[in-house]
C-alpha positions as CSV (number, residue, x, y, z in Angstrom):
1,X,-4.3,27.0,-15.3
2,X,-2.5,27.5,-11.7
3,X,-4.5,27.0,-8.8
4,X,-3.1,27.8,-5.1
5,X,-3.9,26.2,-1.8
6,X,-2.3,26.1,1.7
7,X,-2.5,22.1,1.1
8,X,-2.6,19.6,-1.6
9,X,-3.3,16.1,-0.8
10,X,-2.2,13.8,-3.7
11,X,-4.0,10.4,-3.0
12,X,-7.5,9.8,-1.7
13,X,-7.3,6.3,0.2
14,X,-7.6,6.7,4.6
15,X,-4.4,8.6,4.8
16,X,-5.2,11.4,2.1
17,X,-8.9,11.9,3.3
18,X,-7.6,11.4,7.2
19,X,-5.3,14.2,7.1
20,X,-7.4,16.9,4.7
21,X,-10.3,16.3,7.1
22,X,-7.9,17.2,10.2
23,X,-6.3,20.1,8.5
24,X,-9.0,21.9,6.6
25,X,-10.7,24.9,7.9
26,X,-11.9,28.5,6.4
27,X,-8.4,29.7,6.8
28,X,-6.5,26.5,5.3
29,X,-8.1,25.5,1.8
30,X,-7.5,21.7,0.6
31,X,-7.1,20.7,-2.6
32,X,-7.8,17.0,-2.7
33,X,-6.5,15.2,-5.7
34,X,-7.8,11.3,-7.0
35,X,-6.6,9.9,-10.7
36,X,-10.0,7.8,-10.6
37,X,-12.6,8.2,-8.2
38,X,-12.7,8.6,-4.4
39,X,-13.9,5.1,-4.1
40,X,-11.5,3.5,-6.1
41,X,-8.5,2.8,-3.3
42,X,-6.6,0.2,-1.3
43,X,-8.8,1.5,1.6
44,X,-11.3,0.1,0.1
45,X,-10.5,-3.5,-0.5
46,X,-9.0,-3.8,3.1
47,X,-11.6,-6.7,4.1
48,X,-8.9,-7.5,7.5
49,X,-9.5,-4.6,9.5
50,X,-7.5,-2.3,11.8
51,X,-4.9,-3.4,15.0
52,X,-5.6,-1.6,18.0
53,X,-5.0,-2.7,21.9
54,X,-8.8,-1.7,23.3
55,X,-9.5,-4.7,25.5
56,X,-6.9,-4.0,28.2
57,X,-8.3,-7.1,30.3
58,X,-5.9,-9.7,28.2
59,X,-4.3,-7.5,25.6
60,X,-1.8,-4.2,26.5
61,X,0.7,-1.9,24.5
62,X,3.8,-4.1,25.1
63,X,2.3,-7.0,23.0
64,X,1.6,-5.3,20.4
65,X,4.7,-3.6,19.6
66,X,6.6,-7.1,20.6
67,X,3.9,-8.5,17.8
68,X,5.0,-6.2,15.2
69,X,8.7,-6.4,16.0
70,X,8.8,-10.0,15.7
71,X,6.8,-9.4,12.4
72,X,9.1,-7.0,10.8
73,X,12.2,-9.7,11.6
74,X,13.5,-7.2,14.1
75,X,14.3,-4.2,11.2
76,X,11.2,-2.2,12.9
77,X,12.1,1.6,14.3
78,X,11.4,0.8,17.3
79,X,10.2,4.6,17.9
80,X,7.7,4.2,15.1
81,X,6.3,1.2,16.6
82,X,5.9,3.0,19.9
83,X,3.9,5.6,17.9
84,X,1.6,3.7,16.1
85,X,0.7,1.0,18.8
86,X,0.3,4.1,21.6
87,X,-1.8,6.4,19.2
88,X,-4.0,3.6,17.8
89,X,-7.1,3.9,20.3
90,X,-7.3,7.7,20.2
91,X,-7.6,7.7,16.3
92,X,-10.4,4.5,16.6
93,X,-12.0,7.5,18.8
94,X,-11.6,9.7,15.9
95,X,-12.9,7.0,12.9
96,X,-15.9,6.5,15.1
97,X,-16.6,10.2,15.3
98,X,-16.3,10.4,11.5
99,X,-18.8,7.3,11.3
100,X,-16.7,4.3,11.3
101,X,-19.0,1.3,12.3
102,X,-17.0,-1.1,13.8
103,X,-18.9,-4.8,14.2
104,X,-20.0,-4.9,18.5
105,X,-21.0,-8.4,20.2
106,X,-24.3,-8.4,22.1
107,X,-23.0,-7.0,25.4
108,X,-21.7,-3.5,23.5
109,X,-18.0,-4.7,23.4
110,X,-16.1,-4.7,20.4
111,X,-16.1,-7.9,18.5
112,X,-12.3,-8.5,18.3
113,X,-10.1,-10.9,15.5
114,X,-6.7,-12.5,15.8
115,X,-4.8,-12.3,12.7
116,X,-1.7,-14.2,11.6
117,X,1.6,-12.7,13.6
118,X,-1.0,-11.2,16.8
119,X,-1.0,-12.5,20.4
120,X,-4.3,-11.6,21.1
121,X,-7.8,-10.6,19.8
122,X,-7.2,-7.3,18.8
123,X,-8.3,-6.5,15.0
124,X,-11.4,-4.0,15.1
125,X,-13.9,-4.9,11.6
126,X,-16.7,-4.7,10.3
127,X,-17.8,-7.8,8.6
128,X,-15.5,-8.9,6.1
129,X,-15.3,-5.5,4.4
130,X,-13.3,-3.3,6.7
131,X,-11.9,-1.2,4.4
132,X,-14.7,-0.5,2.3
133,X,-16.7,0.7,5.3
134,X,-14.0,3.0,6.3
135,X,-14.0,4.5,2.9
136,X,-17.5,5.1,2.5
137,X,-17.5,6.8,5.8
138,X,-14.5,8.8,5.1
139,X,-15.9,10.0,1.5
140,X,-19.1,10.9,2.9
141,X,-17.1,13.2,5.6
142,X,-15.1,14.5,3.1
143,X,-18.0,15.7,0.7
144,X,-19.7,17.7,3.8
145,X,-16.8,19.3,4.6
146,X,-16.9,22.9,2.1
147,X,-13.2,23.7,2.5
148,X,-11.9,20.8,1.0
149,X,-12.0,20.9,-3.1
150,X,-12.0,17.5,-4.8
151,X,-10.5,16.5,-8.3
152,X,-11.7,13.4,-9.4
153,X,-10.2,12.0,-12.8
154,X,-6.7,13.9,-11.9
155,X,-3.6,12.6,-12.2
156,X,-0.2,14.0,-10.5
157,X,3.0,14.3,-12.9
158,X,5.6,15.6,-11.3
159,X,5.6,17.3,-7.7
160,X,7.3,20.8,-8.3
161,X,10.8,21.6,-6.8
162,X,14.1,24.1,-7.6
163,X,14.7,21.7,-10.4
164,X,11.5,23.6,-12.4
165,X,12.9,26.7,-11.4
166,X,16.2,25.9,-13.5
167,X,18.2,24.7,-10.8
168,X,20.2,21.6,-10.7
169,X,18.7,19.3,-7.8
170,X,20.9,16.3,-6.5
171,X,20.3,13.7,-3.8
172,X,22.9,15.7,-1.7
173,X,21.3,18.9,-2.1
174,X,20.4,20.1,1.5
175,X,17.2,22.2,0.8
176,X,15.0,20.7,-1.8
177,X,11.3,22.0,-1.3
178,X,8.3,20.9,-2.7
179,X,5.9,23.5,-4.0
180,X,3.1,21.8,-5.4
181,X,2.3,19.5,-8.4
182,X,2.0,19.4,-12.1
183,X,-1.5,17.8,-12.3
184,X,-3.2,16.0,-15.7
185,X,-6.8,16.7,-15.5
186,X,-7.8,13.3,-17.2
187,X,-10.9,14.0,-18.9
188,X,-9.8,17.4,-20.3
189,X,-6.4,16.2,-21.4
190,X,-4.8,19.2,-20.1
191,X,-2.0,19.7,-17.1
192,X,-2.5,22.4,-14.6
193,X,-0.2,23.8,-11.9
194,X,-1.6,23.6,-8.5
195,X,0.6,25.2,-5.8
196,X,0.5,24.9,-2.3
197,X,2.7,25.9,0.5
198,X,2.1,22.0,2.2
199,X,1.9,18.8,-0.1
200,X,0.6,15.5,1.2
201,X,1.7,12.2,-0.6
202,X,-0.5,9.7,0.0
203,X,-1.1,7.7,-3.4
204,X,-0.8,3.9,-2.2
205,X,1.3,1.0,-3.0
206,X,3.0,-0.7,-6.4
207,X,1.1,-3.7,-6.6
208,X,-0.1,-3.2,-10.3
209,X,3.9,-3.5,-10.5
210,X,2.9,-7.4,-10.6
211,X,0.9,-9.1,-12.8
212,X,-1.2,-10.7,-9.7
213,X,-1.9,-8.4,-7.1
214,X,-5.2,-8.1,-5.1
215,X,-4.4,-4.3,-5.2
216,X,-6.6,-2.5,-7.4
217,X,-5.1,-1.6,-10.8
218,X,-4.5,2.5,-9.6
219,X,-1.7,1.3,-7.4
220,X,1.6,2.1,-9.7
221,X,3.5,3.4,-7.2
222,X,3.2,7.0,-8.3
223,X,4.0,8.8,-5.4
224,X,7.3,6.9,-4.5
225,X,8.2,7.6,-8.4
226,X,7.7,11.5,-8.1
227,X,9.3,11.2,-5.0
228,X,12.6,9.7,-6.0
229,X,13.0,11.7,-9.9
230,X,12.7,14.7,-7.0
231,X,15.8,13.6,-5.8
232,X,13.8,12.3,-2.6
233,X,14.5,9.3,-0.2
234,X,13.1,6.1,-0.7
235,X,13.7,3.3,1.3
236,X,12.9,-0.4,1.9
237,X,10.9,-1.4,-1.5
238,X,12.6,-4.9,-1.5
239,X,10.0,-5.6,1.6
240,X,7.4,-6.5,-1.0
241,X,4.8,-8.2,1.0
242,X,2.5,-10.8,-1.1
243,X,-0.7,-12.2,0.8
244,X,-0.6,-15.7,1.3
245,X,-4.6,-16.4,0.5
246,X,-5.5,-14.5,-2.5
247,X,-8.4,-16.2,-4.6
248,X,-7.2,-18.0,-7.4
249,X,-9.5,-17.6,-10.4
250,X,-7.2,-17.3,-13.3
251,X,-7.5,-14.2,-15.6
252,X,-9.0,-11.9,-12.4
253,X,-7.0,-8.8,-12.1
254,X,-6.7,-7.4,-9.1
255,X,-7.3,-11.0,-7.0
256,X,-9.7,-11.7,-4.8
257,X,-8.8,-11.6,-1.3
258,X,-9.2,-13.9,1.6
259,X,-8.7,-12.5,4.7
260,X,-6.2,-12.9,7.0
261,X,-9.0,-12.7,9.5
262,X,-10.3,-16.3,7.9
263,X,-6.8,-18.0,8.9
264,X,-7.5,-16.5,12.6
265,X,-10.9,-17.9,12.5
266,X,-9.5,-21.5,12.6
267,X,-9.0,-22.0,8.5
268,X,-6.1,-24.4,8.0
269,X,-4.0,-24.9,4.3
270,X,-4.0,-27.9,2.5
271,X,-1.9,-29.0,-0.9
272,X,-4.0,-30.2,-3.6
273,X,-3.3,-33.8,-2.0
274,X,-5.7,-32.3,1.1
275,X,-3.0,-32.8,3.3
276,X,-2.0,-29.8,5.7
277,X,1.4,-28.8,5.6
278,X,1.8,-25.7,7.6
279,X,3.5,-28.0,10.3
280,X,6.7,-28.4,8.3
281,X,7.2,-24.9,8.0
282,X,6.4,-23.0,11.2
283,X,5.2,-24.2,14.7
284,X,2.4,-21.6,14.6
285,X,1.0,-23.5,11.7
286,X,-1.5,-21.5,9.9
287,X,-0.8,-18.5,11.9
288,X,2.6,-17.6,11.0
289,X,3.4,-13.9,9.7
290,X,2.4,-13.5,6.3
291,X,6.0,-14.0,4.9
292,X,6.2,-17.3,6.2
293,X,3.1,-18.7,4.9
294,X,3.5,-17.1,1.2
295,X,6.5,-18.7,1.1
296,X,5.6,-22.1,2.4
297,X,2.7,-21.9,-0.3
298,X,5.2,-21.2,-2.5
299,X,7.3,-24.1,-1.9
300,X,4.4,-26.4,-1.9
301,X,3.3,-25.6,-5.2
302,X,6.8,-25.9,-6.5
303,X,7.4,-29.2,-4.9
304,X,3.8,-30.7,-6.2
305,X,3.9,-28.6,-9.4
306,X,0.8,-27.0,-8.7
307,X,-0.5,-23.8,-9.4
308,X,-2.2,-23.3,-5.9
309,X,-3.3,-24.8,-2.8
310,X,-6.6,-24.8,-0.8
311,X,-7.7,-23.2,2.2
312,X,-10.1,-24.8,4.5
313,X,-12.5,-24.0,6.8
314,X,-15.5,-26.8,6.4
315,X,-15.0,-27.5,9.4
316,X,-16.5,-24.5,11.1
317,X,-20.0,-23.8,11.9
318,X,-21.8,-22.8,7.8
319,X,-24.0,-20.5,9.9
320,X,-20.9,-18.7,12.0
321,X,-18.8,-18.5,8.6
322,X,-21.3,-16.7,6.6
323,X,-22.0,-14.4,9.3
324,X,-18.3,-13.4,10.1
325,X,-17.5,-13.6,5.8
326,X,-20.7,-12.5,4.1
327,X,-18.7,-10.6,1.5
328,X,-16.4,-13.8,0.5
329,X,-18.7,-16.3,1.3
330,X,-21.6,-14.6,-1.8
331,X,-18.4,-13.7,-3.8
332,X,-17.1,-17.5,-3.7
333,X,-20.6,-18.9,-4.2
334,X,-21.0,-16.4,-7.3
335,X,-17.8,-18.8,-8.7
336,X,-19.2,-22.5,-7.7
337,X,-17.2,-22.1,-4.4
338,X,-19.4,-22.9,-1.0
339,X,-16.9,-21.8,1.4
340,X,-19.0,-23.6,3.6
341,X,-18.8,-27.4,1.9
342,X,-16.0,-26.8,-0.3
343,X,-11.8,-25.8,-0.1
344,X,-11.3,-22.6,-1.5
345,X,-8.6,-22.6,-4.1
346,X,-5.9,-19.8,-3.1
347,X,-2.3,-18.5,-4.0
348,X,0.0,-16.0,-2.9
349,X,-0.4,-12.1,-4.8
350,X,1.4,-9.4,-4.6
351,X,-0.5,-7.2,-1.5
352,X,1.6,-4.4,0.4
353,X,4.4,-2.5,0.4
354,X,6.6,-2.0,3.5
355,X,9.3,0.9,1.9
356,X,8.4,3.7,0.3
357,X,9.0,7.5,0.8
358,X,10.9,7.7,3.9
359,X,9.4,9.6,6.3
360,X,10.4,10.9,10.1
361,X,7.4,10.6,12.8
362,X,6.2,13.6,11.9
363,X,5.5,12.0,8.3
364,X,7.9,14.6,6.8
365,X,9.7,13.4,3.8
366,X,13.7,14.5,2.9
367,X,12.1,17.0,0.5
368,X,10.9,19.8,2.8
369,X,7.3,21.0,2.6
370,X,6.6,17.1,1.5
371,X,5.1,14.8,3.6
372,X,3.8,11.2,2.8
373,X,1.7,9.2,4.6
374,X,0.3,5.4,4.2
375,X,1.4,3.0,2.1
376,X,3.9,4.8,0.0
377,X,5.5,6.0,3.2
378,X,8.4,4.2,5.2
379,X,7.7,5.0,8.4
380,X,9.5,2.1,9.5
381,X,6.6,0.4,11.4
382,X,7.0,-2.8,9.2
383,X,10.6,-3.2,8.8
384,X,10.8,-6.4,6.8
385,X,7.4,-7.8,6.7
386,X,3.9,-5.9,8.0
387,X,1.8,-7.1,11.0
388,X,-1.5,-7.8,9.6
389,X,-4.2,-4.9,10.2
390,X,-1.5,-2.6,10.7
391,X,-1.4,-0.9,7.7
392,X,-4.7,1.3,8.2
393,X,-3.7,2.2,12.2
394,X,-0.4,3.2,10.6
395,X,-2.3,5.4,8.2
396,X,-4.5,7.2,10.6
397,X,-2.1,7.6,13.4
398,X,0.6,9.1,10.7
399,X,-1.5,11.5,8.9
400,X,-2.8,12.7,12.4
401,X,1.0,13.6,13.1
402,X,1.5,14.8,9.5
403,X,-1.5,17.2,10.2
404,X,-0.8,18.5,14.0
405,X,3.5,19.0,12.5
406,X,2.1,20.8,9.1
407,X,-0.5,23.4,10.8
408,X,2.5,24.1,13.1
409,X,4.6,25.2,10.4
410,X,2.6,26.4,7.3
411,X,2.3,29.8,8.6
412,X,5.8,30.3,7.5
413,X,5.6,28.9,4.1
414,X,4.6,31.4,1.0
415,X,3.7,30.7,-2.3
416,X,5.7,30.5,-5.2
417,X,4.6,32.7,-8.1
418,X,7.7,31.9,-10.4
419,X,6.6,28.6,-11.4
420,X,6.5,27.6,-15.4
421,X,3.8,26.1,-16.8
422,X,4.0,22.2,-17.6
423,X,5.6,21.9,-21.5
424,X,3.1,19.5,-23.5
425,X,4.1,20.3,-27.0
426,X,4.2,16.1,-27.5
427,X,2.2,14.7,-29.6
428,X,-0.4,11.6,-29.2
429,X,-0.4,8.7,-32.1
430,X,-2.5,4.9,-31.8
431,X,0.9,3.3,-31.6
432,X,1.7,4.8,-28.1
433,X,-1.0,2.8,-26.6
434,X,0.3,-0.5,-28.3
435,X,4.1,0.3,-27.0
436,X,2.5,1.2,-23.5
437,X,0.0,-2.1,-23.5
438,X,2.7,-4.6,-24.8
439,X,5.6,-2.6,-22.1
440,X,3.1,-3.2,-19.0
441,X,3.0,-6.8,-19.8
442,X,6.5,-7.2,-20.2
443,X,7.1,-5.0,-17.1
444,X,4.7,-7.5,-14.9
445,X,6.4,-10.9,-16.6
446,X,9.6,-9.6,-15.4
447,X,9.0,-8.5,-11.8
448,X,6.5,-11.3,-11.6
449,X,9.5,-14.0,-12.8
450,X,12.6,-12.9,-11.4
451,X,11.3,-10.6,-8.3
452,X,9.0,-12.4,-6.8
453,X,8.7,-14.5,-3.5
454,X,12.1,-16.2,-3.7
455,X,14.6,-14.6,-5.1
456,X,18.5,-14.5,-6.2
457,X,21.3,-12.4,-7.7
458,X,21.0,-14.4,-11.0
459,X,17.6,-13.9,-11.2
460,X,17.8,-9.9,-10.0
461,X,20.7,-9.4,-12.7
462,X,18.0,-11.2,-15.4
463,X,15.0,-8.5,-14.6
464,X,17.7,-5.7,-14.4
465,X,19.4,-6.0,-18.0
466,X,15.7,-6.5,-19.3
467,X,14.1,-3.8,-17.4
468,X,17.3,-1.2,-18.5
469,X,15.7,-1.5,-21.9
470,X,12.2,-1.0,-21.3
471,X,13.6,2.4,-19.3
472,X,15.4,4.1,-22.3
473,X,12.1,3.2,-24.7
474,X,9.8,4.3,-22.1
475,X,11.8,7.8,-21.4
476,X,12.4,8.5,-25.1
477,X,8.5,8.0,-25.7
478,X,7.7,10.0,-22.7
479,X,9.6,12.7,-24.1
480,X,8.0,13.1,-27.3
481,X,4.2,11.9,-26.2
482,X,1.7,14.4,-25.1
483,X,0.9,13.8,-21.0
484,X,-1.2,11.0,-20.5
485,X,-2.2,8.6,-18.0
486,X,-1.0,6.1,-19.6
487,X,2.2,7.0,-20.3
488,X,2.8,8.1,-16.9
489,X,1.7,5.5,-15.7
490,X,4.0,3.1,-17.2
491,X,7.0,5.4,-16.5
492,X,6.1,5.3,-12.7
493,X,5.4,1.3,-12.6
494,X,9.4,1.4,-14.1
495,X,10.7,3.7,-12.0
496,X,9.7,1.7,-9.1
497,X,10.2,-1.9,-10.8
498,X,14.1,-0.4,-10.9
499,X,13.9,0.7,-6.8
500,X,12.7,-2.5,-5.7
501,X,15.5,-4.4,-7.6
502,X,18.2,-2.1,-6.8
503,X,17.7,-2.4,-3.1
504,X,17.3,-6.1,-3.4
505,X,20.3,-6.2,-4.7
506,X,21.8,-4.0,-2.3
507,X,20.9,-6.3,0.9
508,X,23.0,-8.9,0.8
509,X,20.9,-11.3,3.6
510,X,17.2,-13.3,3.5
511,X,15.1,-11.2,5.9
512,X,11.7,-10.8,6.1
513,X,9.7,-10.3,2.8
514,X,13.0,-10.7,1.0
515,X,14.7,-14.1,0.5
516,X,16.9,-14.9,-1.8
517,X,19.0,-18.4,-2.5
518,X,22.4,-16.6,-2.5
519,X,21.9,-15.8,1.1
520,X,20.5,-18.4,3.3
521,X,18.1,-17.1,5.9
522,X,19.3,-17.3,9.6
523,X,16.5,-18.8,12.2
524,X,14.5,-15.9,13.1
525,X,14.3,-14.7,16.6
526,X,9.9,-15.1,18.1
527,X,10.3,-14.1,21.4
């Protein structure tokens, strides 16, 4: 079946639902796709909550963007910065509007937290569950509004270009142009052709890439895959950023988080001996970007020979802590853990992607008529390592641009009614699923072993040669399989497994989320 909209917004986290709610209207029809459903996104499990300068007593716009360029190890754009950091209270304005309850002290002011990397108080929340609450709020406006049309339980394939037409695409072709997406509708087992003269990319990070990740399991990097077999640019994926505190509980897949917001609240890290050790690593201790801390935890562990470390706040008020945690505190106690009496066992996971599609500040990708917003953009906010709570401001702030650029333009854009139907003569057989189970594993030992925190040539050269073989089985299987989830699946987690290890390799230095023991790092420059 082909269906045709103005837009198509592939990706349902804050930056999918963000920019359909900004562009739809009578005259501009949405389609909104999600391979699960609408409540299953990174959004979601964002407990931190969202940077914005909106106490201008103490905090102001300079701080901010000096805070996130000292956080990105000085590889931010500095343009992009400027951007995000100016925009950011006019689009709190706009999550309010859409029903955003942000937590408020008792005289009406916002009730700010300090994060690791931040100056100042300056990280909007609501309880411990940021994310989910923007979500919820985001869902319910998208489900009022009649001119946006949902899929749930639809997966994107392919995003459709020349190439479909019969044309031979390269990286150096000048003009590529995105016309929609072949789509697998998930529960029918069938792939339909939606066209559209705009198409938003907005499916999230890789972190699913790695065997531990707090990310939920959706996040295989399948935009940024699409993206680059388009013959798109894609940019920065060796800035792999893991969070320093995710709960360690062996066998849980996604992680728990602990906040970053915890670490502001005046948690401090301890080895398994109980001694802190944050001192030996940074001067602002506990507070140090999130690079810095993963791998100080890292080294810890590798010194002691221990599979984690503890994080400790017992020494804060039980009554303030469950009030300002509720969500980890209940979680925590579910496991034997009172957050309030006892250390809270933590390792670093994989968390957040700084590279992605590469995008300019309109959001607009190399591939005209594509734009890409969130966390499989490059926008080049984060440079090497992301600010905490920067991520969802980044979001909002780039899909607001993505929309205002896009309703600009689309009146010049027509449908394409040339385009072939998707070819699914494969066939399905019980031994795909074994070869797709047993090739995720291997996938996630590999990037998990030899591209992790600390890295080195030897070790990128090892996941390479191993990760070359999984391609050519995964391709050839592809090829002859019916469209599934799975399959696809797999084939995006490899595609992007291959980008960040290429352009590891290809930057030859330690800086930011990427260090590796063939290039010691050089002291980074704080102020």
């Amino acid at each position: 079946m082909t269906r045709k909209y103005d837009y198509l917004v592939i990706g349902s986290g804050i930056a999918g639902m963000s920019f359909a709610l900004k562009v739809a209207s009578p005259s501009s029809r949405v389609a909104l796709i999600c391979k699960t459903t609408l409540d299953e996104a990174n959004t979601a499990l964002a407990q931190g909550g969202v940077a914005s300068v909106t106490n201008l007593e103490v905090d102001d716009f300079d701080k901010h963007i000096s805070d996130t360029m000292i956080a990105g190890d000085w590889l931010s754009d500095p343009q992009a910065v400027e951007q995000v950091v100016r925009n950011a209270p006019a689009q709190i304005r706009e999550l309010i509007k859409w029903g955003v309850d942000f937590d408020k002290k008792e005289d009406g002011e916002f009730d700010l937290h300090r994060e690791g990397g931040h100056s100042e108080f300056r990280i909007l929340h609501h309880a411990d569950n940021t994310g989910f609450e923007i979500q919820e709020s985001l869902i319910e406006a998208v489900r009022r509004n009649p001119d946006i049309d949902v899929y749930e339980h639809h997966f994107a394939i392919e995003i459709i270009t020349q190439h479909h037409l019969g044309k031979i695409v390269t990286r150096r072709t000048p003009d590529i142009t995105c016309y929609g997406a072949y789509v697998l509708d998930t529960e029918k087992g069938v792939v339909d052709t939606f066209l559209a003269k705009v198409t938003l990319m907005a499916t999230g990070g890789v972190g699913a890439v790695y065997r531990t990740t707090t990310n939920p399991l959706v996040a295989t990097g399948d935009g940024i895959a699409m993206v680059y077999r388009a013959k798109g640019t894609v940019k920065d994926m060796e800035f792999i950023q893991f969070h320093p505190t995710a709960l360690y509980h062996p066998g849980d897949r996604p992680s728990f988080l602990i906040t970053e917001a915890m670490r502001g609240y005046g948690a401090v890290l301890r080895n398994l001996k109980g001694e802190e050790f944050m001192h030996k690593y940074d001067p602002r201790l506990s507070l140090a970007p999130r690079d810095i801390v993963a791998r100080a935890i890292d080294s810890e562990m590798k010194l002691l020979g221990d599979d984690h470390v503890y994080l400790d706040v017992t020494h804060k008020d039980p009554e303030e802590t469950k009030r300002h945690f509720p969500n980890i505190y209940a979680h925590c106690l579910e496991l034997g853990i009172d957050i309030t009496k006892d250390y809270i066992p933590v390792a670093p996971a994989a968390h957040y992607l700084c590279g992605g599609i590469k995008v300019d500040l309109n959001g607009e990708s190399s591939i005209k008529r594509l734009y890409a917003v969130g966390e499989c953009s490059c926008t080049g906010l984060h440079g090497g390592n992301r600010l905490a709570s920067n991520s969802l401001i980044e979001a909002v702030v780039y899909a607001d641009a993505a929309a205002r650029h896009a309703s600009a333009h689309i009146g010049g854009y027509d449908l394409r009614d040339d385009i072939p139907v998707w070819n699914d003569e494969g066939t399905r057989i019980p031994e795909e699923m074994v070869l797709i189970t047993q090739s995720l594993k291997e996938v996630n030992q590999i990037m998990g072993t030899y591209v992790g925190i600390v890295r080195s040539n030897l070790r990128l050269d090892r996941a390479w040669n191993r990760l070359d073989i999984l391609y050519e089985e995964t391709e050839a299987l592809f090829k002859r399989s019916k469209a599934s989830r799975e399959i696809c699946e797999l084939r995006n987690i490899i595609n992007v497994g291959y980008l960040i290890m290429r352009q590891a390799k290809e930057r030859k230095e330690s800086r930011g989320l990427h260090y590796t023991l063939d290039y010691p790092p050089v002291p980074r420059k704080i102020n």
